[in-house]
C-alpha positions as CSV (number, residue, x, y, z in Angstrom):
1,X,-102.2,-121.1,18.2
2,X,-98.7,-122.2,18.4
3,X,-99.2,-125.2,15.9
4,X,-100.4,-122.7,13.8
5,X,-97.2,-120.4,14.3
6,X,-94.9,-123.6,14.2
7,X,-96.8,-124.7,10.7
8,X,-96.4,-121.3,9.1
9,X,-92.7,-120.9,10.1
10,X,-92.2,-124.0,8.4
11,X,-94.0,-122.6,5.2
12,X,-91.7,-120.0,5.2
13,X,-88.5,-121.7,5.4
14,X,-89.8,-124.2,2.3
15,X,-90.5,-121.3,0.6
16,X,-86.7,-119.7,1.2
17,X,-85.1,-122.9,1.2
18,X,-82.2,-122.5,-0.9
19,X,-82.2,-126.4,-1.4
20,X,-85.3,-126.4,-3.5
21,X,-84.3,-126.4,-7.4
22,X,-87.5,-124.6,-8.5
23,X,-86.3,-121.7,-6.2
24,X,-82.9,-121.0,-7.8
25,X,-83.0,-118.5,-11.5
26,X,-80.0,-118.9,-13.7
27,X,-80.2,-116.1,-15.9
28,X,-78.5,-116.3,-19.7
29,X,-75.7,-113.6,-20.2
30,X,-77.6,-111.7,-22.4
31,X,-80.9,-112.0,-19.6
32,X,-78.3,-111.0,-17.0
33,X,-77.6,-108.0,-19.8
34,X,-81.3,-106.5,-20.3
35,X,-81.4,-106.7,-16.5
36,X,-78.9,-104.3,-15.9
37,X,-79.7,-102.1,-18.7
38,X,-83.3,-101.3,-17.0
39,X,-81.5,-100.4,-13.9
40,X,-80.1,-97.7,-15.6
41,X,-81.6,-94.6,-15.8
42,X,-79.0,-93.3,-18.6
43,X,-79.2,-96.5,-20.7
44,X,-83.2,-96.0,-20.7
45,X,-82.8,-92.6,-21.4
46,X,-80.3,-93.3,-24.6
47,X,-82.8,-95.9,-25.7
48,X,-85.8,-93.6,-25.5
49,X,-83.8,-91.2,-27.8
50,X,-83.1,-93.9,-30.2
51,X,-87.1,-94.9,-30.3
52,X,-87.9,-91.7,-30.8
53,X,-85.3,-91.2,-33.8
54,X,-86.3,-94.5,-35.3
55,X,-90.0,-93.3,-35.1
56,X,-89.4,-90.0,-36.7
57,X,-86.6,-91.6,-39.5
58,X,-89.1,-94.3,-40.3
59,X,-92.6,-94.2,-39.1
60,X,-92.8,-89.9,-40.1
61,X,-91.7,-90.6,-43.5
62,X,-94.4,-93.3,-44.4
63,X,-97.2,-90.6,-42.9
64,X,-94.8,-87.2,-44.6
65,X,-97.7,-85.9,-47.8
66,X,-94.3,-85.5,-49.9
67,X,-92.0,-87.7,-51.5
68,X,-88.2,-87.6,-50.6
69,X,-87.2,-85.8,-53.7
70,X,-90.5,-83.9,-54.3
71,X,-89.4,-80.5,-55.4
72,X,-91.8,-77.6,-55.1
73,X,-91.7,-74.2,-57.6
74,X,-92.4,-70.6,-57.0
75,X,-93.2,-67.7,-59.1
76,X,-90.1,-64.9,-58.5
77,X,-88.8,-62.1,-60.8
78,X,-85.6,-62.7,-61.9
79,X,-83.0,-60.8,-64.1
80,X,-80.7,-62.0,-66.5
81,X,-78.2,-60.1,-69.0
82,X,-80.5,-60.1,-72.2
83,X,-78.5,-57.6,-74.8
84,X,-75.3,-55.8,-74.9
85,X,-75.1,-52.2,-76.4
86,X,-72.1,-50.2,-78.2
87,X,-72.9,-47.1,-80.2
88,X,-70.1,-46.9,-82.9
89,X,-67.8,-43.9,-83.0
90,X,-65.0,-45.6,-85.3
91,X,-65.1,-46.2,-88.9
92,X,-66.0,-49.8,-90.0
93,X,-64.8,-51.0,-93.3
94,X,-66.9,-53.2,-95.5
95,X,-64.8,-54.6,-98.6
96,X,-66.5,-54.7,-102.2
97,X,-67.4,-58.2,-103.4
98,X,-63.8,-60.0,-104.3
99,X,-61.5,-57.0,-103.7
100,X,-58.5,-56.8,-101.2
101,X,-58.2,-54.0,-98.7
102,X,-56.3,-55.5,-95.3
103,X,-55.3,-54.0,-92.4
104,X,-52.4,-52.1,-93.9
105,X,-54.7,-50.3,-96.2
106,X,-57.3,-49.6,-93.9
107,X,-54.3,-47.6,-91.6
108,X,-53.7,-46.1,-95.1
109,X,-56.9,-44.8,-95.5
110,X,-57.8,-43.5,-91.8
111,X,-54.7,-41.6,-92.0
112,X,-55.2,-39.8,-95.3
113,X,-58.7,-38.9,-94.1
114,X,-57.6,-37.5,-91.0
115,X,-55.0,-35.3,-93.4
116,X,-58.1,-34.6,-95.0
117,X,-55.9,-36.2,-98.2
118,X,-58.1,-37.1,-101.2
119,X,-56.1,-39.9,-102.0
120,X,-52.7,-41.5,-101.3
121,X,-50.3,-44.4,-102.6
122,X,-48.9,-47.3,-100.7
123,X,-46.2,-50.2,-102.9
124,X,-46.1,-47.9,-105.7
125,X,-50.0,-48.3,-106.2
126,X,-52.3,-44.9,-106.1
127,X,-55.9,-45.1,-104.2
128,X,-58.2,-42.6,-104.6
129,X,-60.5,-41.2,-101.6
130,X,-63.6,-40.1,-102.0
131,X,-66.0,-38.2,-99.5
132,X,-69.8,-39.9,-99.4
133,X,-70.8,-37.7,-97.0
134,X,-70.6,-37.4,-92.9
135,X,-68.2,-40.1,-91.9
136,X,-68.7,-42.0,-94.8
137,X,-66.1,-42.7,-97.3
138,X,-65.1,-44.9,-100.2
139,X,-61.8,-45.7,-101.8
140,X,-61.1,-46.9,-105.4
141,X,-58.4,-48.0,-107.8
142,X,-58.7,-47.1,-111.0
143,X,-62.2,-46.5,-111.3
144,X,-62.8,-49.4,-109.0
145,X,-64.3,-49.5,-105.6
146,X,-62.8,-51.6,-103.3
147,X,-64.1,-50.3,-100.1
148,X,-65.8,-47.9,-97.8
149,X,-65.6,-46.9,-94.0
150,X,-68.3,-45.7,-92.4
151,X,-69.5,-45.0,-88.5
152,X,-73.1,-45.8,-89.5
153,X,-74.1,-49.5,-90.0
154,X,-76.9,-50.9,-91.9
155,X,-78.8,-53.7,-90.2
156,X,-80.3,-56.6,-92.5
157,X,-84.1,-57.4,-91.0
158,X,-85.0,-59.4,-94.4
159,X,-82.6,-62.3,-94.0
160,X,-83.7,-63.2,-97.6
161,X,-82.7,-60.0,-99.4
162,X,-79.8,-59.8,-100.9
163,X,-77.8,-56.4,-99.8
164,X,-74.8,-56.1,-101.9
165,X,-72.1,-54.0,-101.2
166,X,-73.6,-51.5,-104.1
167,X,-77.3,-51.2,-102.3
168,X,-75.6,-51.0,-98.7
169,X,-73.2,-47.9,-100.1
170,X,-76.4,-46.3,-101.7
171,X,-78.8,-46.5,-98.5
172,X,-75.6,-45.6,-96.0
173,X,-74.8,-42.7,-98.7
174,X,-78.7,-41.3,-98.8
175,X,-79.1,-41.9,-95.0
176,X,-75.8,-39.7,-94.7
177,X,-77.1,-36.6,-96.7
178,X,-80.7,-36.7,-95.2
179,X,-82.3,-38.3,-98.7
180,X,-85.5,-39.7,-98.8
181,X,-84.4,-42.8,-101.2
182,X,-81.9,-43.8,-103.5
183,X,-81.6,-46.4,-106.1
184,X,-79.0,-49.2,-107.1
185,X,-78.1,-49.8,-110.2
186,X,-78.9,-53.0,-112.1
187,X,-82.0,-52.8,-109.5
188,X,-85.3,-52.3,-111.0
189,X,-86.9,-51.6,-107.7
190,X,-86.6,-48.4,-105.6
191,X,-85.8,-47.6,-102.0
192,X,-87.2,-45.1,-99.2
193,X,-85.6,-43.9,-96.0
194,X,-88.0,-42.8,-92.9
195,X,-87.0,-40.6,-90.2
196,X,-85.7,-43.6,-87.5
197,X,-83.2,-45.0,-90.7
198,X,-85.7,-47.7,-91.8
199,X,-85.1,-49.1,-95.7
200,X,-88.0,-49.8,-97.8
201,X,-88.7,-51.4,-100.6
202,X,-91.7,-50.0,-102.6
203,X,-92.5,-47.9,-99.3
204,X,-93.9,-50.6,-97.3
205,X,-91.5,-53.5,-96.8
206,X,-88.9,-52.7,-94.3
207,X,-85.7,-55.0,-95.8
208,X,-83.1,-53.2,-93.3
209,X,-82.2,-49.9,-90.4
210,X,-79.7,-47.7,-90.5
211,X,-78.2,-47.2,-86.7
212,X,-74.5,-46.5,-85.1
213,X,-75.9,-48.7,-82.1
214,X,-74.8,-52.0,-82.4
215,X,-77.4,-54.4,-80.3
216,X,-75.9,-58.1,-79.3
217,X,-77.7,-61.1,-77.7
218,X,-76.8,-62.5,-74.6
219,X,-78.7,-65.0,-74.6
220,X,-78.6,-68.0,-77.2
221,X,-81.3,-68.1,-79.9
222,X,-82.8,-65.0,-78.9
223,X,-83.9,-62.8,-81.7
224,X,-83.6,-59.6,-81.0
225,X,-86.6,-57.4,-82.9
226,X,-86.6,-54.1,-84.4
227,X,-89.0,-52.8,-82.6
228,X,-87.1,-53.1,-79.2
229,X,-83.8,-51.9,-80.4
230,X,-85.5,-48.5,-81.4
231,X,-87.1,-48.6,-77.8
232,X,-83.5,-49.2,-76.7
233,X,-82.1,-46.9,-78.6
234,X,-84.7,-44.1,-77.4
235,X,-83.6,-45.3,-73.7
236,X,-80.1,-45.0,-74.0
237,X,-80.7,-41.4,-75.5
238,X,-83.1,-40.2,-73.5
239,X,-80.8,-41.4,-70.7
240,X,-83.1,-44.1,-69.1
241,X,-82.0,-46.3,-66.8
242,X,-85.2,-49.0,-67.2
243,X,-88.3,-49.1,-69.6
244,X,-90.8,-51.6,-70.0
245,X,-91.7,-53.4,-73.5
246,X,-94.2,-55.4,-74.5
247,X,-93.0,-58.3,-77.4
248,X,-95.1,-59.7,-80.2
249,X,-96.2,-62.4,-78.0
250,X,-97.9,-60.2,-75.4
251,X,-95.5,-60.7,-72.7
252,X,-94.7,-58.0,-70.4
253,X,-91.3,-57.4,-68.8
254,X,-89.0,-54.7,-67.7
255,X,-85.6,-53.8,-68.7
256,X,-82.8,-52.4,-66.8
257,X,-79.9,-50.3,-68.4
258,X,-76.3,-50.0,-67.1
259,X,-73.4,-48.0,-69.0
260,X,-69.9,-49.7,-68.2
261,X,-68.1,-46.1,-68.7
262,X,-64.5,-48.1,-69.3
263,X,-66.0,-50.5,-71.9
264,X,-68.3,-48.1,-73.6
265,X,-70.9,-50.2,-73.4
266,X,-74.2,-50.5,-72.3
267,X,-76.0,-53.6,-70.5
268,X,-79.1,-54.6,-70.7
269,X,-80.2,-56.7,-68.1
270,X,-84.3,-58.4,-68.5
271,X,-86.4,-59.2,-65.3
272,X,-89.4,-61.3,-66.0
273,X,-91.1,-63.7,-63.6
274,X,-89.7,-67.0,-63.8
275,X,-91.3,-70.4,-62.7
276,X,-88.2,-71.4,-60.4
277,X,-87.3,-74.2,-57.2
278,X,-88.8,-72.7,-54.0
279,X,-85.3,-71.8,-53.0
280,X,-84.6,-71.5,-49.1
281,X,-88.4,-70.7,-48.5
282,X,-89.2,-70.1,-44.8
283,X,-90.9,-71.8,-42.4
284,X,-94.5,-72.2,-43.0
285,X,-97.7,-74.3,-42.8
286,X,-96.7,-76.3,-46.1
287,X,-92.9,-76.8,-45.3
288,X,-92.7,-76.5,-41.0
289,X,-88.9,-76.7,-41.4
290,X,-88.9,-74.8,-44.9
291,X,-87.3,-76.0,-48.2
292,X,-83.7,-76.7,-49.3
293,X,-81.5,-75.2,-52.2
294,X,-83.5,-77.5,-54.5
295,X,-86.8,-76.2,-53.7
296,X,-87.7,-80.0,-51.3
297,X,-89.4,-80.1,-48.0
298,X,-87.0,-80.0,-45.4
299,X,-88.7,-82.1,-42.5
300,X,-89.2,-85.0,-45.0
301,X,-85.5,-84.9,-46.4
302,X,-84.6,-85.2,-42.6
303,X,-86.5,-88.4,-42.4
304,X,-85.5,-89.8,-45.3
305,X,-82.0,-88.6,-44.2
306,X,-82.2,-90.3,-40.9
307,X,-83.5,-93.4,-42.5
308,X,-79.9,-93.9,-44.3
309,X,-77.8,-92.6,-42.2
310,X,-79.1,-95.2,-39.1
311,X,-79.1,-98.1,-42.0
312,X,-75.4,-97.4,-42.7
313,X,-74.6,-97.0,-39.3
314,X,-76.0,-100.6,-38.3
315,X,-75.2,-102.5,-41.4
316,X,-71.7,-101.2,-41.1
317,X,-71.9,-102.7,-37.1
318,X,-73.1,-105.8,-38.4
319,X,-70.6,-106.3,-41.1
320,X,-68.3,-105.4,-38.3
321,X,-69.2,-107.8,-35.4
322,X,-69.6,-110.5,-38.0
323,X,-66.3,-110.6,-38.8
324,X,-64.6,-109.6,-35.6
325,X,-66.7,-112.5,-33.7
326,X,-66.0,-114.8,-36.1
327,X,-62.3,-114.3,-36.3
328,X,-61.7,-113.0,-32.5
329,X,-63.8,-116.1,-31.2
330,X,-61.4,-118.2,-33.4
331,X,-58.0,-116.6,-32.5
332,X,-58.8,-116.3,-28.9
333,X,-60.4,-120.5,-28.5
334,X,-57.5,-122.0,-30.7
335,X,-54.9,-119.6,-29.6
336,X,-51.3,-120.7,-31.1
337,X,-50.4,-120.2,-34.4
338,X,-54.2,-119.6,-35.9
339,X,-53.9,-117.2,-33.5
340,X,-50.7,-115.7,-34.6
341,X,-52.2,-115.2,-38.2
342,X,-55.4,-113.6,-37.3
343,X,-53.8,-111.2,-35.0
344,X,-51.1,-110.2,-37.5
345,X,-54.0,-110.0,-40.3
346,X,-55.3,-107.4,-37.7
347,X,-51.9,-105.7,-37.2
348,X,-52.0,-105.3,-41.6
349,X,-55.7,-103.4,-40.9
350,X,-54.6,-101.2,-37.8
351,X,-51.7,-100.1,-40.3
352,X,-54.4,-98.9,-43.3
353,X,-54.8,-95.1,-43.1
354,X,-58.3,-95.4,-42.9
355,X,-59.4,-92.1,-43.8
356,X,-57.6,-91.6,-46.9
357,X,-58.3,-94.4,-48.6
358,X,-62.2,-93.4,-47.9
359,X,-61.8,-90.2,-49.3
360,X,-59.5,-91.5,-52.4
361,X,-62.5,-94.2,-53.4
362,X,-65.0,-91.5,-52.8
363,X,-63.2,-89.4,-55.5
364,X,-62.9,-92.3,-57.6
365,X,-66.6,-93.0,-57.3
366,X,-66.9,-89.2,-58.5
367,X,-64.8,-89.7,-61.3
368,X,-66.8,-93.1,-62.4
369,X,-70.2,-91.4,-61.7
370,X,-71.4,-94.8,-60.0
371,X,-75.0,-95.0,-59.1
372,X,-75.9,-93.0,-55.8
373,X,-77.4,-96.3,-55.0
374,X,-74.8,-98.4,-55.8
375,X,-72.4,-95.9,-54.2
376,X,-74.3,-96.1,-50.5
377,X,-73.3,-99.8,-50.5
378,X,-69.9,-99.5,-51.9
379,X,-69.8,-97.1,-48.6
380,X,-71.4,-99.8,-46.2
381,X,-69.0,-102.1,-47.1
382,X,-65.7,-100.2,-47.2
383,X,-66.5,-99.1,-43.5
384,X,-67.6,-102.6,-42.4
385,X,-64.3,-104.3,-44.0
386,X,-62.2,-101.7,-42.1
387,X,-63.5,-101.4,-38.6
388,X,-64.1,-105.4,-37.4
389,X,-60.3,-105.5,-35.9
390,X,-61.0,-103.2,-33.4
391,X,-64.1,-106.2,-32.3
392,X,-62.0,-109.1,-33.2
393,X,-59.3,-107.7,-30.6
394,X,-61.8,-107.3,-28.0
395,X,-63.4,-110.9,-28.2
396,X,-59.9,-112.4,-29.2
397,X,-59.3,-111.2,-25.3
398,X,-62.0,-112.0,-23.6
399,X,-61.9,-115.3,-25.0
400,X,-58.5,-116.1,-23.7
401,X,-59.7,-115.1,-20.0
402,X,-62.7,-117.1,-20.6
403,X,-62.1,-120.1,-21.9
404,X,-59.6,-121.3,-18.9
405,X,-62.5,-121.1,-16.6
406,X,-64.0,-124.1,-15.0
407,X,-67.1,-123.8,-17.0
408,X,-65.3,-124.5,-20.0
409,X,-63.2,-127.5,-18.8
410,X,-66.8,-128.4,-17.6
411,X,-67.7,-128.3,-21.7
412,X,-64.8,-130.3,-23.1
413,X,-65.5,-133.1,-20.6
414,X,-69.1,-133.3,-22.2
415,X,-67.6,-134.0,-25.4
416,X,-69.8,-130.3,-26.4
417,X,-68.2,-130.1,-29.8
418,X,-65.6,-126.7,-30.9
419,X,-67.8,-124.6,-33.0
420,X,-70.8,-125.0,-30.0
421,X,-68.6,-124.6,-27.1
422,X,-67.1,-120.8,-28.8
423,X,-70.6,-119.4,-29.9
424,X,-72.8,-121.1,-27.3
425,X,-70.7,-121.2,-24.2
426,X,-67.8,-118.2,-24.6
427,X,-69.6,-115.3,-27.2
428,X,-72.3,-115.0,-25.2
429,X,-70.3,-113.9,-21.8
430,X,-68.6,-111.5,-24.2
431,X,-71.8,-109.5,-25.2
432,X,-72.3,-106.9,-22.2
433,X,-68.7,-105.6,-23.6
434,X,-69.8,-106.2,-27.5
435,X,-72.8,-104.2,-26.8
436,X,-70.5,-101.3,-25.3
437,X,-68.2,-101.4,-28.3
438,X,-71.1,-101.9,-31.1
439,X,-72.9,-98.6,-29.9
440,X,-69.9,-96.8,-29.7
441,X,-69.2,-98.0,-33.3
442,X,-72.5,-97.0,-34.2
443,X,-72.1,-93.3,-33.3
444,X,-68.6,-93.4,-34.9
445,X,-69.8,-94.7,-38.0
446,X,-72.9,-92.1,-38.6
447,X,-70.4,-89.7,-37.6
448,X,-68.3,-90.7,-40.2
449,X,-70.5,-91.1,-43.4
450,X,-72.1,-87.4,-42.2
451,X,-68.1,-86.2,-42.1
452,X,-67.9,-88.2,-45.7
453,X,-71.4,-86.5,-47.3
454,X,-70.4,-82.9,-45.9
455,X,-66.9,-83.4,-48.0
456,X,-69.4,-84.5,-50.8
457,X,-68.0,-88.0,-50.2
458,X,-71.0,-90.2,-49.0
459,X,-74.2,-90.4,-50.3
460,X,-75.2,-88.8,-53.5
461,X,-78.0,-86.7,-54.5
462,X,-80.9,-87.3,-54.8
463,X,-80.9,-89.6,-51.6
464,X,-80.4,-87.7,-48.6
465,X,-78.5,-88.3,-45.4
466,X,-78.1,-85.9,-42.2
467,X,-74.4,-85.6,-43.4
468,X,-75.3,-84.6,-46.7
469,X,-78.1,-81.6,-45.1
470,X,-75.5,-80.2,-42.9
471,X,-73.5,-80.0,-46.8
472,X,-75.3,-76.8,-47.0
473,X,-73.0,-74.8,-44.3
474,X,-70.5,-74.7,-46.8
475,X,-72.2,-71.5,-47.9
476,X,-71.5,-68.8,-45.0
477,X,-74.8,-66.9,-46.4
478,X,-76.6,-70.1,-46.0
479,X,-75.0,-70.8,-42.4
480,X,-75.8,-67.6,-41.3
481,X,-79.4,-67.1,-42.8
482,X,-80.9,-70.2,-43.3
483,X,-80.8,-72.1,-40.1
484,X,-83.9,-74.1,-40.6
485,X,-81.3,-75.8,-43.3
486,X,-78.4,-77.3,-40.9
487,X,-79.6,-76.9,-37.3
488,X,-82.4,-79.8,-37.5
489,X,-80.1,-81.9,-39.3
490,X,-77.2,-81.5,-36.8
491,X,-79.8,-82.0,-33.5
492,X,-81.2,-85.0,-35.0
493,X,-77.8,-86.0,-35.4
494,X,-76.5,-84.9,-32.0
495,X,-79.2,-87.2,-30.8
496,X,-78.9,-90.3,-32.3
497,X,-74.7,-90.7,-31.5
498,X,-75.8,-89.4,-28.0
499,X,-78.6,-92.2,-27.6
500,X,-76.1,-94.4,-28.9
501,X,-73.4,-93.7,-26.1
502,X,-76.0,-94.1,-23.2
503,X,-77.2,-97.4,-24.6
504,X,-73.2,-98.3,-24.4
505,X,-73.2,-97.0,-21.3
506,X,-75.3,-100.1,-20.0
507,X,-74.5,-101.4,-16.6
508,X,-72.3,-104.5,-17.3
509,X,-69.5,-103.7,-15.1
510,X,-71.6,-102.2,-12.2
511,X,-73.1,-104.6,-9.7
């Protein structure tokens, strides 16, 4: 039994015999890294968040049913201005073929019929006035019409009939005194009047209306048809404030009337049902986060929107650390003047107002109307090219600690050549603090191109980013109603930068 005791105590101290080189682990800086970043609860956590963001940015919008700038349309009644209204209480003037009768005469010739005055002289020249019939007058020279004012207008409906001055005096003068028809000379035909002022020729084709209502298009290339304006008309007198009508073309739609009482005027505004975006639609079993201003899913614009948002933040960290490694692990092994130059190449950068100049290209971009494509790389690389001093500081300095250690001295002796003995031997002892400044860089960074797409700086429509959702608050009515259109963007957001920090938060300082 002792033998047996003596034999296995023996075991034991083989097995925890320090002497033994199988028994000893040398772990790699970076091994030494991922071994202290599982110890830590927060690290984990921060990593977990960033899986799960990754998942959702990439992986949901492979399985999403819509495309990134699918756009989705709704039936909604909508009203627009269609026609403006002004009933005519002044006198109009319409001038006879090639004669002259300006604005001087026309003041002439309101005053004299206000005097009641049956004519009246003006440069030593003598007009004559001559009553038509209710507010409609004519003036002549020497036998010779060369005008007439009148409160009613006649409307052409045949655009290819030719209404001279003579035929629009004749209908306006027999609409006046209640005739039936008239006739104009030199005309072989002949012309009735119905009771609603419509002109016929032959007492079937209607050529033109009589009406002191004077009916405008709003909007362009609109023809506005007889038939309506004597609906309107019957509106406005009957005073109606909506009425429905029916056009040529069977289509229904209702029209509202306001009276502007300091303009004299009346608007007329139409409300038909319009095929339109699905605006700001709620919630549902389609959309589960709703749609945007531009009638797209929200859920899949937030994971195409984290999709760029984590790309620019980690190609903008790569440009970064390749350029601060490469010149910090320089500057800090050579030391001297190499060193001198970097570091003062850095001082230049630290000087650049940053910000500004972001926001000044970003105009200019506007201005240039580059590519939104084109304009998300233009981004990446303006941020890369101005954060890497900020890393080339850092490794510049733990280079210069590192590289008088025995380890080092150890590597020159071997004859281990420059290049191997920086990025074999001193970058990687530097990683547990480049992986604490990279993930801070990284939040910083998607902080910064959201900051740039709220200012309508970043990226461009229609790729999306969570910077370029959160746009939206802009609107207080939005911000306050809609909050299925910011909120998700600014939690998926809040996320990411925070999963960011834990993972900088890795244990590289704690024993």
């Amino acid at each position: 039994m002792s033998d047996q005791n003596e034999k296995l105590t023996a075991e034991e101290t083989e097995q925890l015999s320090l002497n033994d080189d199988r028994r000893v682990k040398v772990l790699s800086p970076g091994a030494l890294v991922a071994k202290r970043f599982f110890r830590n609860r927060l690290a984990v956590i921060g990593l977990s968040m960033l899986i799960a963001m990754f998942l959702f940015s990439f992986v949901g919008g492979l399985i999403s049913p819509y495309r990134e700038d699918e756009q989705f349309y709704t039936y909604t009644y909508m009203d627009q201005e269609y026609v403006g209204v002004v009933k005519n209480d002044e006198l109009r003037y319409t001038v006879a073929y090639d004669q002259e009768f300006g604005s001087v005469l026309q003041a002439q010739l309101l005053l004299a019929i206000n005097k009641q005055q049956e004519s009246f002289d003006y440069k030593d020249v003598h007009y004559d006035v001559t009553v038509e019939g209710p507010d409609l007058y004519t003036v002549s020279q020497d036998g010779t019409t060369l005008a007439m004012a009148a409160k009613d207008i006649f409307n052409l409906e045949a655009e290819s009939f030719p209404a001279s001055f003579d035929f629009r005096l004749a209908a306006l003068r027999a609409y006046v005194n209640d005739e039936s028809g008239f006739t104009v000379p030199e005309d072989p035909n002949s012309y009735t009047l119905d009771e609603d002022g419509n002109v016929l020729q032959g007492g079937t084709t209607a050529v033109g209306y009589i009406s002191r209502f004077v009916v405008s298009s709003k909007v362009p290339g609109t023809n506005i048809s007889r038939d309506f304006k004597e609906k309107l008309e019957e509106a406005i007198d009957s005073d109606v404030t909506e009425f429905v009508y029916t056009d040529e073309n069977g289509e229904e739609a209702t029209y509202t009337i306001t009276y502007d009482p300091s303009s004299k005027t009346w608007s007329v505004l139409q409300s038909t049902e319009t095929y339109v975006y699905d605006r700001y639609a709620s919630p549902s079993k389609e959309h589960w986060l709703g749609t945007d201003t531009s009638g797209m899913d929200m859920l899949t614009r937030l994971m195409y929107g984290g999709r760029v948002s984590l790309l620019i933040g980690f190609i903008v960290v790569f440009i970064e650390a390749f350029f601060g490694v490469i010149l910090g692990g320089i500057s800090g092994y050579f030391g001297g003047w190499v060193d001198n130059l970097i570091m003062r190449i850095v001082d230049v950068f630290y000087c650049i107002p940053s910000t500004p100049l972001i926001i000044i290209l970003g105009a200019a971009m506007d201005a240039m109307q580059v590519d939104p494509q084109i304009r998300m790389l233009y981004l990446m690389l303006i941020l890369g090219f101005l954060g890497w001093p900020s890393i080339a500081r850092l490794v510049r300095g733990q280079i210069l600690s590192l590289r008088e250690q025995e380890f080092m001295t150890a590597t020159e002796a071997l004859g281990i050549r420059v290049s191997r003995r920086i990025f074999k031997h001193l970058i990687p002892n530097v990683i547990p603090q480049l992986i604490v400044i990279c993930t801070m860089s990284l939040g910083s960074t998607i902080i910064m191109e959201a900051t740039l797409s709220f200012l309508g700086l970043g990226v461009k429509f229609p790729f999306a980013s969570w910077g370029n959702i959160i746009s939206d608050v802009n609107n207080a009515f939005v911000m306050t109603n809609y909050w299925f259109i910011w909120i998700p963007a600014g939690i998926c957001l809040l996320i990411a930068v925070l999963g960011f920090n834990f993972v900088g938060d890795t244990p590289s300082t704690r024993r």
